[in-house]
N, C-alpha and C positions, 0 to 999 in steps of 0.2 A: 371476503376475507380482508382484515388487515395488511396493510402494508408492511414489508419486511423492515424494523427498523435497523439502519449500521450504526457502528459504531468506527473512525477512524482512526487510527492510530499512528502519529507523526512526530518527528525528531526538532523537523526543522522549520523551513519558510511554506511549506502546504504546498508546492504549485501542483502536486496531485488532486490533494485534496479541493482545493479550485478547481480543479477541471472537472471533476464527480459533480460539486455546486454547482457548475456551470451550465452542467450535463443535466442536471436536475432542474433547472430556472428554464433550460431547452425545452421541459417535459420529456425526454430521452431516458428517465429512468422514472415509468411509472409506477414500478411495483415495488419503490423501495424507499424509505425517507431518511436519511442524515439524521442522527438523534442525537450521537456525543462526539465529541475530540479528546480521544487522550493522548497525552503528551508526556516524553518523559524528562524534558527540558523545559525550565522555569521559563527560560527567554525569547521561547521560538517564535517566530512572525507567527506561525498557524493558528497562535491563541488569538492575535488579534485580528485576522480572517472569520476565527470561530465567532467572536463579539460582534463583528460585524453581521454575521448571520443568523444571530441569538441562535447558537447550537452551544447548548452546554457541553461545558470542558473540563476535565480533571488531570490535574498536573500530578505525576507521580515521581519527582524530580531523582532523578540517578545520583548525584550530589549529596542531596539529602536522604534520600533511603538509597544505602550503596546495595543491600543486599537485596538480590534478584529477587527472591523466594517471595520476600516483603511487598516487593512492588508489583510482582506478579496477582497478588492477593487482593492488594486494592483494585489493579486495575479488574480482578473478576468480580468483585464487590460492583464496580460502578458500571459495568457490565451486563451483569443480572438486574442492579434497581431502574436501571431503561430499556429491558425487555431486551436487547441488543439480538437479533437473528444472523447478523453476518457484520463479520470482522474483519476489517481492510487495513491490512499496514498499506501505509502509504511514507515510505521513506523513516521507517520506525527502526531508529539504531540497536536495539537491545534485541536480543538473540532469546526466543521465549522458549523455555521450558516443552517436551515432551508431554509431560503430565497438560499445563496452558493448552497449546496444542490439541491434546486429545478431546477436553472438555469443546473444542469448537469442531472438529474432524468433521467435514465437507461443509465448514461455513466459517473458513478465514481463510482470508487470499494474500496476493503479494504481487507488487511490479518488482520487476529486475529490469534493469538498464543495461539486456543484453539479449539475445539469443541461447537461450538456454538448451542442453548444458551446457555451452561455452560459456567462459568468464564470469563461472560463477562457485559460491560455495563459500565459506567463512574468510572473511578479507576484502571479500570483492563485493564493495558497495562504492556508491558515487563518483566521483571523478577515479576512483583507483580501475573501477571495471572497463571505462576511457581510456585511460592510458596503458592499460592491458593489450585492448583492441588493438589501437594505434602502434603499438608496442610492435605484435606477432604480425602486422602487416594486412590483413583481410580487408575485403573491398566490401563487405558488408554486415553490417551489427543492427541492431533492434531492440524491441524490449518484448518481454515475456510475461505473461500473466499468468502464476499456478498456483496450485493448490497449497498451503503451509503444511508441512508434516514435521516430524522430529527431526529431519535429515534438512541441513541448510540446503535452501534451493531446490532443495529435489523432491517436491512435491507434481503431481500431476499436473501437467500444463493444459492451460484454459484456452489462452490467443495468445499469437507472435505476432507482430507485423517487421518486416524487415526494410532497415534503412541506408543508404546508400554510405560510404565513408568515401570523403571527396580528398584531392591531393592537398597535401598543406593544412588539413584539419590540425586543431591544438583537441587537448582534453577538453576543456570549456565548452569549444566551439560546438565538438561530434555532441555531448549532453545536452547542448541547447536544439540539436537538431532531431536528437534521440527521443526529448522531449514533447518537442510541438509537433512531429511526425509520427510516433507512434504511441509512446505512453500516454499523452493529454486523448489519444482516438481510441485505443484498445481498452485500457482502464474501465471508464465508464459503462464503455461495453458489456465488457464481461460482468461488471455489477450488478447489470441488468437484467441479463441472464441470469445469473445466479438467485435474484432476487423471484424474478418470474417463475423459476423453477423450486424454490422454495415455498414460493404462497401456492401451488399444485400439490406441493405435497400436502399442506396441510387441509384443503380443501375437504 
């Protein structure tokens, strides 16, 4: 059987979607291959991460098309014309539709930069979910990798890894730690899985 191909879906500077590529160049994600990058920001580093990896990219800029409904549409357009078998936000700021959603229902995922459900749910993305933590005092935060459903955040959870919060952390500091210690490890992981378990099914 064919490999699963993904599709990523990112805001910003990619270091997820780097770590999947990286995960991939490992051989660590045999069942699954990078096909597109959609982006919903004209300017983000992950376009020129994408270039660098010849993985075609399609910009569906929020600027430019403000209306959700619109860009929800492209991005299923370019979704279907690359075969797309599973959907990875990877730090993908817009907030997808129910109906989005359903058309993918057990094959779109998501990191969170937390321990789920703590610190999480509409508001709580990037450094805000850091300074949440830091905030309420807890000696330990992580990230979570779950399933997308219509409900922010609260899709069925895939992996956690959980990481330490040290004395004196800033925001910055705990998401660079939350980072290279759990989401660049669990990420990939679960892609993999998911990927493996998808080419089963279709077998």
């Amino acid at each position: 059987m064919p490999n699963i191909k993904i599709a990523v879906l990112c805001s910003g500077g990619g270091t997820n979607f780097q770590a999947i590529v990286n995960a991939k160049e490992a051989g660590l994600i045999p069942d699954g291959d990078i096909a597109l990058v959609v982006c919903d920001h004209a300017g983000a580093y992950v376009l020129e991460r994408a270039k660098k990896y010849a993985i075609p990219a399609v910009v569906c800029d929020r600027r430019e098309t403000p209306d959700r409904a619109l860009r929800e549409q492209a991005i299923l357009r370019a979704l279907e014309a690359h075969g797309i078998g599973l959907v990875v936000l990877a730090g993908f700021m817009t907030i997808l539709s129910e109906q989005f959603v359903a058309r993918y229902a057990g094959r779109i995922i998501n990191i969170h930069p937390a321990l789920l459900p703590s610190f999480g749910g509409r508001g709580m993305y990037g450094l805000r979910v850091h300074e949440a933590v830091l905030k309420a005092g807890v000696k330990v935060t992580g990230a979570t990798v779950h399933y997308v459903t219509g409900e922010c955040d609260g899709g069925p959870i895939i992996a956690q890894k959980a990481v330490e919060v040290k004395e004196g952390d800033t925001p910055e500091v705990l998401q660079k730690r939350v980072m290279r210690e759990a989401e660049w490890v669990i990420f990939p992981q679960a892609v993999e899985e998911i990927c493996r378990t998808l080419r089963a099914q279709t077998q």
